[in-house]
N, C-alpha and C positions, 0 to 999 in steps of 0.2 A: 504494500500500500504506500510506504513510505516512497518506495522508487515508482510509483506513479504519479504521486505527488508532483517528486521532484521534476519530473519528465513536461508536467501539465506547467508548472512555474519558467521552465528554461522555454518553453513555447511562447507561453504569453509576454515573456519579458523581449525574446525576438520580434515577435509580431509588434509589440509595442515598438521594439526600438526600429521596425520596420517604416509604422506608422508616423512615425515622428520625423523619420529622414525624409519620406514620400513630404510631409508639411512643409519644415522644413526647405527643400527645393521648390517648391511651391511659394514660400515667402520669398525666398532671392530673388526671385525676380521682377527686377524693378517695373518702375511704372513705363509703360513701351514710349509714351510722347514725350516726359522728362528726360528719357534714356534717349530718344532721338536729337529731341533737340541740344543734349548737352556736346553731340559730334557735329552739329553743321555747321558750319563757317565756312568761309570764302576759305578758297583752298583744298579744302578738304572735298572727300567725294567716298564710291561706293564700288567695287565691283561684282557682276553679277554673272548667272549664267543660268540661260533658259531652254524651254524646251514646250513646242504648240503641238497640238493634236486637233486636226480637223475631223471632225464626226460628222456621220451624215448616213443617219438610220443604224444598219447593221457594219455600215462600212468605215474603218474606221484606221488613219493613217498619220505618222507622225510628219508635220509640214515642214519647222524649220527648225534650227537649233541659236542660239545667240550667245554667245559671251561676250563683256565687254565692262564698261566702265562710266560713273557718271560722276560727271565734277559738280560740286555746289555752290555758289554765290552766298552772301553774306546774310540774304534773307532763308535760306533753304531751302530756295527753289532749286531744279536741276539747269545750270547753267552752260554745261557741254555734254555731248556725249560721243563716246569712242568704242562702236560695235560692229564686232564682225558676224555675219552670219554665214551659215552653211546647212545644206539640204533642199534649200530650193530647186526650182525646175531649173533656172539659170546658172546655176553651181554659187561657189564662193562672193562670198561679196563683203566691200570694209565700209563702214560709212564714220563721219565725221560731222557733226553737227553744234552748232552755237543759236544759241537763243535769246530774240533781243524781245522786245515791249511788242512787235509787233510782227509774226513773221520768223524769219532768222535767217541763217544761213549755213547752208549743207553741202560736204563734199563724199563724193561717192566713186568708189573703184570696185571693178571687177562686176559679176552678176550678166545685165543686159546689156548695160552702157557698154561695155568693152569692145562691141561690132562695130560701136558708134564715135569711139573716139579717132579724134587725130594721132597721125602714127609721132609717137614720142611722148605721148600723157597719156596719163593714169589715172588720172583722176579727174572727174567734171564739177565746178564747182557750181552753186545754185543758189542766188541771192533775192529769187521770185517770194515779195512779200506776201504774197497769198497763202501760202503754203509756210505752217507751221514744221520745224526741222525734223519732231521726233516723230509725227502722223505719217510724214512722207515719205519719212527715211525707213518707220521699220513695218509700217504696213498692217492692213487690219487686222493680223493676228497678234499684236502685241499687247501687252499686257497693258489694263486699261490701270487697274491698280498700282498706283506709285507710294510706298510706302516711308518716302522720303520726304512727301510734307503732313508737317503734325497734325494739319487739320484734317485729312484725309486720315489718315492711321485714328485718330479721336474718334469720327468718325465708324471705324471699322469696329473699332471695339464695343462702340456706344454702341450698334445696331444687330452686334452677333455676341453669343454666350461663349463664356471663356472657360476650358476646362484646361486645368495645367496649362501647360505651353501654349495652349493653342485655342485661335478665337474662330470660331465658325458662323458665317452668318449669309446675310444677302440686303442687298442695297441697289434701288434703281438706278437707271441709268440716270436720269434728272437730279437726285438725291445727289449722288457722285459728283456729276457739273457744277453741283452747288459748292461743292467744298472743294474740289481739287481743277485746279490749273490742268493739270497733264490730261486728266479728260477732259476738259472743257473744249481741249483744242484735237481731241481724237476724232479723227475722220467719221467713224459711223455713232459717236454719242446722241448727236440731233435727229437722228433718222427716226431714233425709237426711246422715248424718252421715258415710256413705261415700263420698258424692257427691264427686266431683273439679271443683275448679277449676282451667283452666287461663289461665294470664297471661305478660303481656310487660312488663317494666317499663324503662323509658327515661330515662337518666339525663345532667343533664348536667356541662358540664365539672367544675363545683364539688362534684359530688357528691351535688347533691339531686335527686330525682325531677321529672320534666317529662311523665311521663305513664304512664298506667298504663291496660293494658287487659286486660278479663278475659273468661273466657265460660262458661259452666254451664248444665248443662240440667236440667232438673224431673223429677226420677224418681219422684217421690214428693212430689205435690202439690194444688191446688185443684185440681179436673177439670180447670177451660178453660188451665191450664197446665203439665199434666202431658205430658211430651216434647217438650216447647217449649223451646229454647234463647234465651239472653239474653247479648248480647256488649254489653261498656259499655265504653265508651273515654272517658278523663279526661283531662285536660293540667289540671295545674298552675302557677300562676306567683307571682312575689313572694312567695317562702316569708322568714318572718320579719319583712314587712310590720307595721306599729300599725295592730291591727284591735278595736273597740270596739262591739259590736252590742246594740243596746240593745233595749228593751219598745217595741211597738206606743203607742201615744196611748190613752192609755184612754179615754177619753171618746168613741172611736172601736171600740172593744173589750167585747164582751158572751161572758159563759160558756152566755148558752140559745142556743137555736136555734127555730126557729118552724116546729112540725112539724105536717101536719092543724089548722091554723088555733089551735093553741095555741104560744106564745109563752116557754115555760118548760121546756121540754125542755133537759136536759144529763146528761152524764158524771158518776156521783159521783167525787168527791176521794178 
């Protein structure tokens, strides 16, 4: 009796001290908006790597891949970006991007342009203010969720339930417009404004995001992707990193493109 005793006591003082670590880890980690905001500064930035899956009923296929990098300005907005992608129809492709008050400005190599450039560049650069840098550059399957500004991440938490690490929720498209910049300015946001996103967001001990995945379907879009859903999964890392992304080579860098055997084709400014 005695040695069952002891056996029932070494159990529950386990399970206890089980419980209490599981809390524990649970308390460490910080508040995710404090813990954002205390890395963004001008200078500082984020590197990421992603991964889209376009679905469409039973059929279901990995699109694109991206890894890359985003620099921050002193408000915490994302003030540059530096991504490469790969899996496209068009193979390889690097983009470069800055973002001003209105507009921006984007350089891109590799992909489609490459049939279109002049022989000696590499890169085409793109100062048409109509066109927002990060919409045009990484295309409707990118992630509409940016969890680099605080009002957005506030947001996310405010509107999905947090279990440990991790906040699970859904937020309209309109809701989303309202609080974050990077959608505001995403190609298919206006199209469908009741449209629901649903995401997961994954946090770690310190409080910053490590990954974030969303999914949305096209209710109300270009035909070949109207009822087609897009799930984009992102991990984060080195938040608050010295990130400095600078211009292409100019000398390497033309604004035409060489289109039906003329050489002077562009974008007006």
């Amino acid at each position: 009796m005695i040695t069952i005793m002891r056996r029932l006591i070494t159990t529950l003082v386990a399970c206890g001290a089980l419980l209490a670590g599981t809390a524990f880890a649970q308390a460490e980690i910080k508040d995710p908006v404090q813990a954002l905001k205390a890395v963004l500064a001008s200078g500082n930035g984020v590197r990421f790597t992603e991964t889209t899956t376009l679905l469409d009923g039973a059929d279901e296929r990995a699109e694109r891949r991206r890894t890359g990098t985003f620099e921050f300005d002193a408000g915490g907005h994302v003030k540059a970006l530096d991504v490469t992608t790969t899996g496209g129809e068009y193979g390889r492709e690097r983009v470069i991007g800055f973002n001003h008050d209105i507009g921006g400005t984007a350089y891109r190599s590799g992909g489609l342009l490459t049939q279109w450039l002049r022989k000696g560049k590499t890169w085409w650069k793109d100062s048409h203010q109509m066109h927002l840098w990060h919409t045009e550059l990484l295309g409707y399957d990118e992630q509409l969720v940016n969890p680099a500004e605080p009002a957005t991440l506030a947001a996310l938490m405010k509107n999905g339930r947090r279990s440990g690490d991790t906040v699970t929720g859904a937020i309209t498209f309109e809701k989303l417009e309202q609080v974050s910049r990077w959608a505001e300015h995403a190609t298919h946001i206006g199209w469908e404004e009741d449209a629901r996103l649903d995401y997961t967001v994954t946090l770690s001990p310190s409080g910053l995001v490590s990954r974030v995945q969303s999914t949305f379907t096209f209710a109300d879009a270009l035909d070949e992707l109207t009822g087609k859903t897009v799930h984009v999964e992102t991990r984060y890392q080195q938040w608050g990193g010295k990130v400095s992304i600078k211009a292409p080579d100019p000398r390497r860098t033309t604004s035409e493109l060489c289109i039906e055997g003329r050489c002077n084709w562009r974008l007006p400014g």
